[in-house]
N, C-alpha and C positions, 0 to 999 in steps of 0.2 A: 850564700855568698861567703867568701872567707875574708874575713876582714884582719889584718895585721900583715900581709903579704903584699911583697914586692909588687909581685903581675898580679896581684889579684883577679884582677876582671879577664885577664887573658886565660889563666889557670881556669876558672872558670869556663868562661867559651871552649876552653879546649875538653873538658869534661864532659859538657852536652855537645860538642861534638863529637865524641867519643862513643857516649849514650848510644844517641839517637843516628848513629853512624849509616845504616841500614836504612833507616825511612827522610834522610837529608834530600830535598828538592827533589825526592819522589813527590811525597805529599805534605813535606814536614819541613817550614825555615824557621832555623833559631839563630835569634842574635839577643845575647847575653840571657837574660830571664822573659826573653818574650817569644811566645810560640805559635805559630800561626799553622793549622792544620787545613791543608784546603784542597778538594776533590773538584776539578772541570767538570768533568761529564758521568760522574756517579749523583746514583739517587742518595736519598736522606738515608737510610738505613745501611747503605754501601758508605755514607762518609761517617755515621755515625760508629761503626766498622772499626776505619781509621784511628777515629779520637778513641774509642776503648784501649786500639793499640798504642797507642800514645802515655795514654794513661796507665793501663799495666805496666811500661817501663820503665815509668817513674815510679812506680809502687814497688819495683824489684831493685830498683836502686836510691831508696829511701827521699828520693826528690816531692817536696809538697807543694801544692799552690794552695794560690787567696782566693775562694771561689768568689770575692766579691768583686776582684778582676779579670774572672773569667767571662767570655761571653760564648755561648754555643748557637750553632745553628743558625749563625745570618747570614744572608745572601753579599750583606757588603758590610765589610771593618774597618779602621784606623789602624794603620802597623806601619810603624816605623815613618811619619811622617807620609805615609801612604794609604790611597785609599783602594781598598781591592775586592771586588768584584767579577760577578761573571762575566764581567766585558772586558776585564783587565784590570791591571796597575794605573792610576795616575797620580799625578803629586796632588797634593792640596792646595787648595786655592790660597789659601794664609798664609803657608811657608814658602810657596814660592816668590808671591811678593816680601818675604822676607829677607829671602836669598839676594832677592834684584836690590833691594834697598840696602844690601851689605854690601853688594858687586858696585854700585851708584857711589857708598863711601868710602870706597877704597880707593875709586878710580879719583875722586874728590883728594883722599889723601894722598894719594901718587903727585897729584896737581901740584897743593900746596907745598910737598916736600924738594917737589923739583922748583919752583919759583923761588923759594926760599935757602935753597942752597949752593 
């Protein structure tokens, strides 16, 4: 990450998007430093395939990860407030009630501001 810079985090996204230009929601989403490699209907050794390709590009363009954030080979992960499996995307059960309980105090704070003014 470049840190001292204006857009930093955009500069960045635009970089791996740059990258990984080529395998973007073929098999391949990145949003900022988190990378989700994911085959439907390919066997283990056909996805495993994939993440070699993954990982060569980042090895040709000096990008490193923390393999102790890495996770390989599950059937279902957490990305980006989502859980993703071979049945699909759904949100998480936490964050949703989260979003409702922000949607609840808004609508709360819309309330008081209109009686109040």
């Amino acid at each position: 990450m470049f840190f001292g810079q204006c857009n930093a985090l955009a500069t960045f996204q635009n970089i791996m998007n740059n990258i990984f230009s080529e395998y973007l929601y073929g098999f391949l989403i990145i949003y900022m430093d988190d990378c989700l490699v994911f085959t439907k209907r390919l066997t283990i050794p056909e996805h495993m395939k994939k993440v070699c390709q993954v990982l060569q590009k980042m090895r040709e363009n000096n990008l490193y990860l923390k393999i102790s954030k890495c996770e390989f080979a599950k059937s279902e992960v957490k990305f980006l407030g989502w859980k993703v499996s071979k049945d699909g995307w759904c949100k998480e059960a936490i964050l949703a009630g989260c979003i409702l309980v922000s949607f609840l105090l808004f609508c709360l704070y819309k309330q008081i501001v209109a009686a109040h003014s």
